[in-house]
C-alpha positions as CSV (number, residue, x, y, z in Angstrom):
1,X,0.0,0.0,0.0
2,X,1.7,3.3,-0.9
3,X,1.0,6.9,1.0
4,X,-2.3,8.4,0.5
5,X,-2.5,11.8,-1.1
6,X,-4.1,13.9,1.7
7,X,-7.3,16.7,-0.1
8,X,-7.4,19.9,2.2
9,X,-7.6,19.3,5.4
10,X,-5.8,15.7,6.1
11,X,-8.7,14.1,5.0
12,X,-8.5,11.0,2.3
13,X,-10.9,8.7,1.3
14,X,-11.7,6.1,3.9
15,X,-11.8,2.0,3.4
16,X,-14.5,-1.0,5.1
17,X,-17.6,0.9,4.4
18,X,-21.2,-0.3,1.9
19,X,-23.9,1.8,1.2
20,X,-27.2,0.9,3.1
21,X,-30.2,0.5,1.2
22,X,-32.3,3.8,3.2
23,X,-29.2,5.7,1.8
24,X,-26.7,5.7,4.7
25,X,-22.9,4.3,4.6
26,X,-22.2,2.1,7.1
27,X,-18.5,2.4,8.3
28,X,-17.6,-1.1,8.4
29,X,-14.3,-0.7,10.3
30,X,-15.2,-1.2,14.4
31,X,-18.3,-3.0,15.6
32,X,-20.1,0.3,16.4
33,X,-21.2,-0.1,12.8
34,X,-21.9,3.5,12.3
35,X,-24.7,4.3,9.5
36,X,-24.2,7.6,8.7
37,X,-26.3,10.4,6.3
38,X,-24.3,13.4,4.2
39,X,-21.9,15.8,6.6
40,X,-22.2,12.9,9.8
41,X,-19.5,11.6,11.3
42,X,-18.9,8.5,13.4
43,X,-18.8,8.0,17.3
44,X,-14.9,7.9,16.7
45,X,-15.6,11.6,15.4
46,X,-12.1,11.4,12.8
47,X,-14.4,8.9,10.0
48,X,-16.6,11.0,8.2
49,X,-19.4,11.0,5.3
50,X,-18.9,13.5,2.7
51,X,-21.1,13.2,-0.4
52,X,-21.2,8.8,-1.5
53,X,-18.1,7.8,0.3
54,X,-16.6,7.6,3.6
55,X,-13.4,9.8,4.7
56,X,-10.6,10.0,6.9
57,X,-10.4,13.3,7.9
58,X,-7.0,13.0,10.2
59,X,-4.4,11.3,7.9
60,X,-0.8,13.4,8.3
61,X,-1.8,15.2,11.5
62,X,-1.1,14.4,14.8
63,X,-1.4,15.2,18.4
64,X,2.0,15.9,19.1
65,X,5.7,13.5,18.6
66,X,7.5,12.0,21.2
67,X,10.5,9.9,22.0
68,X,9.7,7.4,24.6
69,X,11.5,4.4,26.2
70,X,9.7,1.2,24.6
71,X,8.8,0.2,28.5
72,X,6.3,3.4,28.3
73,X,3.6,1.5,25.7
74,X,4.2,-0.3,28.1
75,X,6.4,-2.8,26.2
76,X,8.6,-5.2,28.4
77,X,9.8,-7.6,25.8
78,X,10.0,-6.3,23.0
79,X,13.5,-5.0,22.4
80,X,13.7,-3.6,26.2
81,X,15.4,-0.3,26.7
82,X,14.9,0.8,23.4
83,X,13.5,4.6,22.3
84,X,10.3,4.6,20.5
85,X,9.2,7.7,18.1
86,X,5.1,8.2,19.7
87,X,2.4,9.8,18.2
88,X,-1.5,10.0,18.0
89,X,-3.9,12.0,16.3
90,X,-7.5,13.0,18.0
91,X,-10.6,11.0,18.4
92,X,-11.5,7.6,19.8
93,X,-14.1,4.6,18.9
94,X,-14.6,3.9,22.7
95,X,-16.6,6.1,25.0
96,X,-14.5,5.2,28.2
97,X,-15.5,7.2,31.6
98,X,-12.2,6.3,33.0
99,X,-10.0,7.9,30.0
100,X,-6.5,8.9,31.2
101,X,-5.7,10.2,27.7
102,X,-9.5,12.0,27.4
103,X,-8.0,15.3,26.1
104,X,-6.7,13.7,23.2
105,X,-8.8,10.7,22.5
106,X,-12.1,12.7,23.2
107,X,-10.9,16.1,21.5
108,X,-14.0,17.7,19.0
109,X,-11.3,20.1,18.3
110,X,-9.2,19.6,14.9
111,X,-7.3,22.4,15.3
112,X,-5.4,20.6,18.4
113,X,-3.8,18.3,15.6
114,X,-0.8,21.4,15.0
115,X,2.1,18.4,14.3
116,X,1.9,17.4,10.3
117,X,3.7,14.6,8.7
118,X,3.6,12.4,5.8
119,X,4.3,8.7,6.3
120,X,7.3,9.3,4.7
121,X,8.3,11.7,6.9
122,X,7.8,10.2,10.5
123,X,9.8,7.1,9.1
124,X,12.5,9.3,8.7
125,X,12.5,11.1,11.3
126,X,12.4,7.6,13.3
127,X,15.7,6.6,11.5
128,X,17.3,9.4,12.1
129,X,16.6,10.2,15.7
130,X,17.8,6.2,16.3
131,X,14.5,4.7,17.1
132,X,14.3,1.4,16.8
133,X,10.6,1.6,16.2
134,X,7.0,3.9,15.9
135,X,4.4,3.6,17.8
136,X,1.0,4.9,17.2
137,X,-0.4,5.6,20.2
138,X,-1.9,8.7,22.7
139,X,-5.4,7.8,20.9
140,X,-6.3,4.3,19.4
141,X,-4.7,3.7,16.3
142,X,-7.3,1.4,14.8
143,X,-9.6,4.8,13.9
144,X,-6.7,6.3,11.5
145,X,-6.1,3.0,9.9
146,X,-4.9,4.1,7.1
147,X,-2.8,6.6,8.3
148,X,-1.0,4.0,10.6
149,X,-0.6,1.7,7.7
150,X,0.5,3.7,5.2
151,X,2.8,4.7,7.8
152,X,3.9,1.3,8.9
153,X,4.7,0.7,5.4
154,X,6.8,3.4,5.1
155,X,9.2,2.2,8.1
156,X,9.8,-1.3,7.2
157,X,11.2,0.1,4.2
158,X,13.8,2.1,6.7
159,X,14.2,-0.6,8.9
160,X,12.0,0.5,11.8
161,X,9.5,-1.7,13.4
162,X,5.8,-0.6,13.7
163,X,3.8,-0.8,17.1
164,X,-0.1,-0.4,17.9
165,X,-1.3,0.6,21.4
166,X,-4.9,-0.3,21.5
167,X,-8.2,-1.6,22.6
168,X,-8.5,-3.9,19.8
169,X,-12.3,-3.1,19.2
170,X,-11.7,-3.9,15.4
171,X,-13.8,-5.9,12.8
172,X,-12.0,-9.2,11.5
173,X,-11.5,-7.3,7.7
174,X,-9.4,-4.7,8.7
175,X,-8.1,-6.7,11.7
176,X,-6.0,-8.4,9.3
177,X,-4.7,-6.0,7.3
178,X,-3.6,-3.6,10.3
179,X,-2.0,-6.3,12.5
180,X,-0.3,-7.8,9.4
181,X,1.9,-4.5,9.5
182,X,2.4,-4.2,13.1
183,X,5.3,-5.9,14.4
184,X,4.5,-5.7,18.5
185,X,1.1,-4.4,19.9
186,X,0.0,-3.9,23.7
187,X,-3.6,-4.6,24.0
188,X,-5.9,-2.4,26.6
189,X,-7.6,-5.4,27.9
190,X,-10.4,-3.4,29.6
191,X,-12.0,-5.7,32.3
192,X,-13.5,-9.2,31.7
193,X,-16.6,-8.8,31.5
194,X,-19.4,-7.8,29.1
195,X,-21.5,-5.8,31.5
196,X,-18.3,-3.9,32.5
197,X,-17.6,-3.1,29.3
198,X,-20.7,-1.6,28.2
199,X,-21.2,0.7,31.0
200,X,-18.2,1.8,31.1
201,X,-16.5,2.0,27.7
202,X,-20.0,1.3,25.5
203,X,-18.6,-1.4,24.0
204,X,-18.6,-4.9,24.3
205,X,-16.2,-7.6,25.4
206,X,-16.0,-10.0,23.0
207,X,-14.6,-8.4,19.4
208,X,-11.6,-7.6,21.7
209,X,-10.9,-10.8,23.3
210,X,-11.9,-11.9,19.2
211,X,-8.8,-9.5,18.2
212,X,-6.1,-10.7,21.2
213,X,-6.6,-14.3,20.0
214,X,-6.2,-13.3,16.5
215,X,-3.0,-11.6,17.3
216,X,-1.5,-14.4,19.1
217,X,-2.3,-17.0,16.4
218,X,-2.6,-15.4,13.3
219,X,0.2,-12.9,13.2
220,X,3.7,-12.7,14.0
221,X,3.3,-9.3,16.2
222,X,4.5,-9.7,19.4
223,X,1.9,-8.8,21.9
224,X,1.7,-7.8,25.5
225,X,-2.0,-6.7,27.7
226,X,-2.6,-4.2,29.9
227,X,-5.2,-3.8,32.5
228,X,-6.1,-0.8,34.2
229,X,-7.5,-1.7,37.4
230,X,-10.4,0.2,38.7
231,X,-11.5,0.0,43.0
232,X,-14.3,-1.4,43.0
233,X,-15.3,-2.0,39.0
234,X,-12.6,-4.3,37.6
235,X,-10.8,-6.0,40.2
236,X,-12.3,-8.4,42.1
237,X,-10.7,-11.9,42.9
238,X,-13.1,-13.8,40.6
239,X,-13.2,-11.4,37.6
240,X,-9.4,-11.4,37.9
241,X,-8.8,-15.2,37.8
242,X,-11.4,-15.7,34.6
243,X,-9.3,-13.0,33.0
244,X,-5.7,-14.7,33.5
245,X,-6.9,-18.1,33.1
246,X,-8.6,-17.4,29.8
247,X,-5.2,-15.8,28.5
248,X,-3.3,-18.9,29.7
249,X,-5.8,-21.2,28.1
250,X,-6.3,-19.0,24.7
251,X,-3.2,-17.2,24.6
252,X,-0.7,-18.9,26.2
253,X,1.3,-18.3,29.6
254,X,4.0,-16.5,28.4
255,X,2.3,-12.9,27.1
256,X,3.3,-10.5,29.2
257,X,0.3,-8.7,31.3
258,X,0.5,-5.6,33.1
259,X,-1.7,-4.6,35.9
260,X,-1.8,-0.1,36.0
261,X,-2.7,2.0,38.5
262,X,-5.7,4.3,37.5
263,X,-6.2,7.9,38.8
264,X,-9.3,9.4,39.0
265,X,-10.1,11.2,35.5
266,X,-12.6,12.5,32.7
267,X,-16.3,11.1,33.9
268,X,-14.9,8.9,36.9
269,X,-13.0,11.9,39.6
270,X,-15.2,10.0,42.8
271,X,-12.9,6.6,42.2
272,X,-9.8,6.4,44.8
273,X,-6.7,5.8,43.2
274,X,-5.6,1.9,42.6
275,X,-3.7,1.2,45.9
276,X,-0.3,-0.6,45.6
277,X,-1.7,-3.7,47.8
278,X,-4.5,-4.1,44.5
279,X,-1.8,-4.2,41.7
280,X,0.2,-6.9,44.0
281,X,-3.0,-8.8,44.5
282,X,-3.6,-8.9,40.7
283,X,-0.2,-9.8,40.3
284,X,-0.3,-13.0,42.7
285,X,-3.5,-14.0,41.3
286,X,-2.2,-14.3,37.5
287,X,1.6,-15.7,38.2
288,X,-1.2,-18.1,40.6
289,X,-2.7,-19.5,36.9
290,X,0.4,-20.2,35.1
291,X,1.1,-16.4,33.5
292,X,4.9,-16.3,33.5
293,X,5.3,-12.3,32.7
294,X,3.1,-10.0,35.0
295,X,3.9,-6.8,36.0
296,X,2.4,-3.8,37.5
297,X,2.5,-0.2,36.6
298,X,2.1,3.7,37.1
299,X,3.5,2.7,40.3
300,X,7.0,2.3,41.6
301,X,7.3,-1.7,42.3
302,X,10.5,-3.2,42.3
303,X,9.2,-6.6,42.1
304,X,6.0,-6.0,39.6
305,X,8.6,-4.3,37.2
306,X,11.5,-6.8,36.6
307,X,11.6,-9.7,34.7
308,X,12.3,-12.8,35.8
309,X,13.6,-16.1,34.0
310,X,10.9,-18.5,34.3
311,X,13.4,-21.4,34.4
312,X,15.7,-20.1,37.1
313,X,13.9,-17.4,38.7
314,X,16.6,-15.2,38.8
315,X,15.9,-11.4,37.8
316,X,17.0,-10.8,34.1
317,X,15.4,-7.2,33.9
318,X,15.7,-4.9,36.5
319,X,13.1,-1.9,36.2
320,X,12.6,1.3,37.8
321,X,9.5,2.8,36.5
322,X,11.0,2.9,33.1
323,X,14.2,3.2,33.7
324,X,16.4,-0.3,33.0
325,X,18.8,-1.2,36.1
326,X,19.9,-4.2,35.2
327,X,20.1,-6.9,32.0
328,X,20.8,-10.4,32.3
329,X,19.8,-11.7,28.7
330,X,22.5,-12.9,26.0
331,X,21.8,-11.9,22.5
332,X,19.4,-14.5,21.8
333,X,16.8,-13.3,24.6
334,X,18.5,-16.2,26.9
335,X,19.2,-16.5,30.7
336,X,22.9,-15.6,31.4
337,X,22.3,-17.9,34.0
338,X,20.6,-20.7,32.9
339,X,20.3,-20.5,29.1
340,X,16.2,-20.8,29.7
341,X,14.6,-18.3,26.7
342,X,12.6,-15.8,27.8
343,X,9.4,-15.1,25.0
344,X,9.9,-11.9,23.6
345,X,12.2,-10.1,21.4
346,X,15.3,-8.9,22.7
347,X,18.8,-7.1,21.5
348,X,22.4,-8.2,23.3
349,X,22.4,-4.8,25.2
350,X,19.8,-2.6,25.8
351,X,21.0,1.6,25.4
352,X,20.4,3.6,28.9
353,X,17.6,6.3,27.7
354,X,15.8,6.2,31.1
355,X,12.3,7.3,31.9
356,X,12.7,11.1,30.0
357,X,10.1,11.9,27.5
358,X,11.6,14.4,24.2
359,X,9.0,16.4,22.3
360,X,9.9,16.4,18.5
361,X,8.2,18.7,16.1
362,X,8.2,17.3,12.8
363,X,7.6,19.1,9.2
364,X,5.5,17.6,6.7
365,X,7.6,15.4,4.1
């Protein structure tokens, strides 16, 4: 697939949509299935109708360009240590009360999308800053497809790996073409269960746990979960064992999952924060059915942030927040202790880049 020449605006025509037979299009792209008239737009807000067809209206503009380390996504195997060149653009395809992105994911406003680039042009700029990969991420990348694609395309053609941070709410058409492209995603694996789901994200539970298995065992993108835990909505002993026996049984034990801490944001202020003690118990409760990688985050947590070989027990990652301490894997992702490989994908040495965020402004190429 080659770049997309943008009309006025950033927007470019949009694919996975059918004309209804009252006259609508129906965006075929998410299960929200919006049928839309002339001049609507969908839930997501970014996939338009203008005229017969169905548009992107976000393609080249972003929310702003980062350099992260790859442990932000949060990514622990996959290339540990490494910096990652982040962006997003606006809009969203869930309606999540608990949003701790909200300004950007629930933005109306196009004219907070002041970073431009071409495919083309983030590539580069991902070469030449010595990122080992992009990630598309800040909002869900599954609502600028095309964009992301186009853009993935561009990278492999540089050398640098693609990466999708999302909630997976995706028909099985494009679902396949987008994950073909991405070479590691983190998946926000919401709650586990369909009432949860629809109060509190409007969606439903099943086209996500539908995209997690596709992921695992129809792709070769690496993937890891992550969980925010909510007092009192998500993480309850029971909810939490179906959750991390179903990814042992459909999955398999050695995807990493990562409980986070929320904070009280957007439509849900009146929640306490996620205590340390409620991570920890998440944590026990998943290494309890057979998970091998489980971590816990937007905390500090010695413990819930290294890596351990599951052959030898001994720590091979040592994590502060973000920041790597220590790094006891050969070249081949093996225990320097016992030779035991560790699932993931890993380089001899990670660099030191440590938990500082840059801001990059990039020109459209």
């Amino acid at each position: 697939m080659g770049a997309r020449d943008a009309l006025p605006g950033g927007t470019v025509p949009a694919r996975w949509w059918h004309a209804l037979p009252d006259g609508r299009l129906q965006c075929d792209l998410c299960p929200r299935d919006c049928r839309l008239h002339d001049g609507q737009r969908g839930l997501c807000f970014v996939r338009a109708r203008e005229g017969d067809a169905m548009v992107l209206t976000t393609y080249g503009r972003s929310s702003g360009f980062a350099i992260d380390p790859i442990e932000k996504k949060p990514l622990n195997h996959f290339y540990p240590g490494s910096a990652v060149l982040s962006f997003g653009t606006a809009g969203c395809n869930l309606a999540c009360k608990f949003c701790q992105n909200w300004d950007i994911s629930k933005s109306r406003e196009m004219d907070r999308l002041m970073d431009q680039a071409s495919p083309a042009g983030i590539a580069e700029a991902a070469a030449e800053t010595g990122c080992r990969s992009v990630a598309f991420t800040y909002n869900d990348p599954v609502i600028f497809a095309e964009y992301a694609m186009d853009t993935a395309d561009a990278c492999h053609a540089l050398g640098v790996q693609t990466i999708a941070v999302t909630a997976g709410y995706i028909h099985a058409a494009p679902r396949r073409e987008f994950f073909a492209r991405m070479d590691a995603a983190n998946v926000d694996l919401k709650g586990f269960t369909d009432d949860f789901y629809f109060r509190q994200t409007g969606a439903h539970l099943a086209p996500v746990l539908d995209t997690l298995q596709h992921i695992v065992h129809e792709t070769h993108c690496w993937l890891e979960i992550t969980t925010l835990l909510i007092p009192g909505h998500n993480d309850g002993d029971a909810e939490l064992g179906a959750m991390t026996r179903w990814i042992a049984d459909h999955l398999g034990r050695d995807v990493p999952l990562h409980f986070s801490a929320f904070h009280p944001d957007y439509k849900m202020t009146d929640v306490e924060r996620t205590p340390l003690s409620t991570l920890r118990r998440a944590r026990a409760i998943a290494l309890g059915n057979g998970l091998r990688h489980v971590y816990t985050g937007n905390v500090h947590d010695a413990e819930g942030g290294t890596t351990a070989c599951p052959g030898c027990g001994h720590a091979l990652i040592e994590r502060d927040w973000h920041r790597i301490l220590g790094y006891a894997l050969d070249a081949g992702g093996r225990c320097t202790h016992c030779g035991t490989a560790v699932a993931g994908r890993f380089a001899a040495e990670p660099p030191a880049l440590g938990r500082r965020r840059v801001p990059v402004r990039l020109a459209m190429g």
